[in-house]
N, C-alpha and C positions, 0 to 999 in steps of 0.2 A: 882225414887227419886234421886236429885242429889247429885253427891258426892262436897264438898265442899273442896280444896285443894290449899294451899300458894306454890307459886312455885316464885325460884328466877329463872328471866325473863333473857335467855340467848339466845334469838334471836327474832327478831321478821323484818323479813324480806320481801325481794317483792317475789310474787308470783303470774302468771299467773291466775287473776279473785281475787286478796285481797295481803294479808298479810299470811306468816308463823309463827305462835309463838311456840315458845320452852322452854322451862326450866327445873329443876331441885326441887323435891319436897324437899319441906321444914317439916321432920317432927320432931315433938318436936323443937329439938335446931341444928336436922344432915340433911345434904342434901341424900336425898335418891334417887328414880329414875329419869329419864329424862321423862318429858309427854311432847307431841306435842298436844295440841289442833285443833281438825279438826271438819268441818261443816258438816252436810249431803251433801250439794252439788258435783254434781263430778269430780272438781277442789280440795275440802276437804281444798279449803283458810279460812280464816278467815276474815269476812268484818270488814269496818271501825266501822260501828254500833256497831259488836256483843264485838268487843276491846276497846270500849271508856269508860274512866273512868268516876269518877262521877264530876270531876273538868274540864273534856270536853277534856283533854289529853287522849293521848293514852303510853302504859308501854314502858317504854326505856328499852336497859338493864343493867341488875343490880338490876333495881329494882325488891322488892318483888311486889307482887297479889296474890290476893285472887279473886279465879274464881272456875264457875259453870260447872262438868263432868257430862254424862249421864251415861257412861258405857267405859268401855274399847273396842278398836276396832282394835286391829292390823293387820296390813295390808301385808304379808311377812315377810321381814329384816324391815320393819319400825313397831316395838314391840310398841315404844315408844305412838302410838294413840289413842288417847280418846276423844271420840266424846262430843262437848261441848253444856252444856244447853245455849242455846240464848237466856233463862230468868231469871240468874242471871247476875245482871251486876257486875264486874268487878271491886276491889279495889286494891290501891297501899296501902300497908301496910309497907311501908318504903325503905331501897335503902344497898347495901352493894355498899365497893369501892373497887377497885384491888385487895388489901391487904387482904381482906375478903375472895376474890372468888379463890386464888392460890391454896390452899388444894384442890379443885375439880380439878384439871385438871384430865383428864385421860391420860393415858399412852399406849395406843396401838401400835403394835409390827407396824403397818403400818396403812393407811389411807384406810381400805378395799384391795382392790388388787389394783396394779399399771401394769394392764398389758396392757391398752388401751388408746389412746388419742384423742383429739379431734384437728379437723385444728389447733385451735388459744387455746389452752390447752395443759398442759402436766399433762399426770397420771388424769385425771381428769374427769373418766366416767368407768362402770361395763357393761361388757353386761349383758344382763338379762338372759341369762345363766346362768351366774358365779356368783348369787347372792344368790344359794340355800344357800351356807354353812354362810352365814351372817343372825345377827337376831337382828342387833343393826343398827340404822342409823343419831344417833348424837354424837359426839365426844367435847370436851372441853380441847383442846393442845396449851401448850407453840411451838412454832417454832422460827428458827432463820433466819436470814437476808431477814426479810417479805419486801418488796417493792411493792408498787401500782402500776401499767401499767394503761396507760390510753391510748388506740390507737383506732385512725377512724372507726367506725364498717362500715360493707358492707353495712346496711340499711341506711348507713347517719347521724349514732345514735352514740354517743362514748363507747366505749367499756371497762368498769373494769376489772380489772381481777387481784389476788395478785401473786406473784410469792414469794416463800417461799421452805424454806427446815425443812424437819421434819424428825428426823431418818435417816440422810443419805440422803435420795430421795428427788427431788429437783419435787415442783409442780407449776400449774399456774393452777389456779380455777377462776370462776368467781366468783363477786363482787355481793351477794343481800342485803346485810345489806344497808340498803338506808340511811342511815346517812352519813356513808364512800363514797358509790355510790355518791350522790347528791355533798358532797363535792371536790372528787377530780373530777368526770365530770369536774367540773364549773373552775379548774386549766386549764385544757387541757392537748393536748395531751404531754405527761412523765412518767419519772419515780420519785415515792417519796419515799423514804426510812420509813418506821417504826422507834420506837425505840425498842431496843434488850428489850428483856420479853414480847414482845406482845403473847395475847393469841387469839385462836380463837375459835367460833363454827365453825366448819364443819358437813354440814348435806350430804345425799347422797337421792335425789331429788328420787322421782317415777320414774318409765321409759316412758321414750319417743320415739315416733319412730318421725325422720327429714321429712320421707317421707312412701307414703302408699308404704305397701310391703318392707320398710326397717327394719334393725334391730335395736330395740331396747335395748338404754342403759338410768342406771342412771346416773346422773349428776353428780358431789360432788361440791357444791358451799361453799363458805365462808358466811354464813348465819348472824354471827358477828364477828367482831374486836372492843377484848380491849385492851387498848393502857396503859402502866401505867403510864402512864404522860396526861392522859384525852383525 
């Protein structure tokens, strides 16, 4: 039997075979936990089908939905997982704006650990070692002097990534929120400044290994960017 649950929509991002969606349940009138909506597949995206609403859009964020859970399914540090009925479709039940969502920020002591980096990243991956004592894997943080990077990727492909400080430690994550992504892409390659109070989701991806026989880590992407000025 499904569970049927309104969740204000604070990511819904690219992901390797779909989309990620995230949010934050709505109960009564308080926001309660973070659910990440995942598929059976073993990617656990979410396709365009299973997130189209009934007006043929699909949820930005901000907005509220109302969406169809099977069960809870956590997965390690990602607690947040709840495998989704693929036969309820999917309502927007209205929209909060900046000034609504500031009370949810969380305040974490750090961004998981920052003891690892990637080439074109800073603080921006866990090994999968160091991920026993973690049991949370979405965050909702103001940071400060966020700037977009837009530089040539090695495939030919351009490359987002924000560079941001939060608590002291200065990071550069990559860009899935495809709003952001598609937009500055199509600027080229720079840097673009945020405005101060921008908030983000920060999620911390599955593990990945780059290569057979390498070690795996998670990712931490920027999943979304809200901006208080739209």
């Amino acid at each position: 039997m499904a569970h049927v649950k309104t969740l204000l929509c604070l990511a819904n991002s690219k992901k390797q075979g779909g989309m990620c969606v995230a949010g934050l349940e709505i109960d009564g009138r308080a926001l309660a936990n973070w659910i990440r909506p995942v598929s059976s597949r073993p990617s656990h995206a979410v396709s365009a089908s299973e997130q189209t609403l009934a007006d043929g859009s699909v949820p930005h964020v901000l907005d509220l939905i109302r969406i169809g859970l099977l069960r809870h399914t956590p997965s390690g540090y990602q607690n947040e997982n709840w495998l989704l009925d693929p036969q309820v479709q999917w309502e927007r039940r209205g929209r909060w704006s900046y000034d609504d969502v500031v009370d949810a920020v969380d305040r974490p002591p750090t961004l998981w650990a920052n003891d690892d980096s990637s080439g074109g990243g800073l603080h921006d991956r866990v090994r999968s070692r160091d991920l026993t004592p973690f049991d949370d894997s979405l965050v909702l943080v103001a940071v400060d002097d966020a700037t977009v990077v837009v530089r040539s990727g090695w495939d030919g492909k351009g490359d987002v990534r924000l560079r941001f400080r939060y608590r002291r430690a200065r990071y550069i994550l990559r860009v899935t929120d495809s709003r952001y992504h598609s937009r500055y892409l199509a600027r080229g390659v720079g840097q673009y400044g945020l405005s101060a109070g921008t908030l983000l989701t920060v999620s911390l991806a599955e593990p990945w290994v780059a290569e057979p026989g390498g070690e795996a880590y998670s990712y931490k992407v920027v999943a979304a960017i809200i901006d208080p000025e739209g």
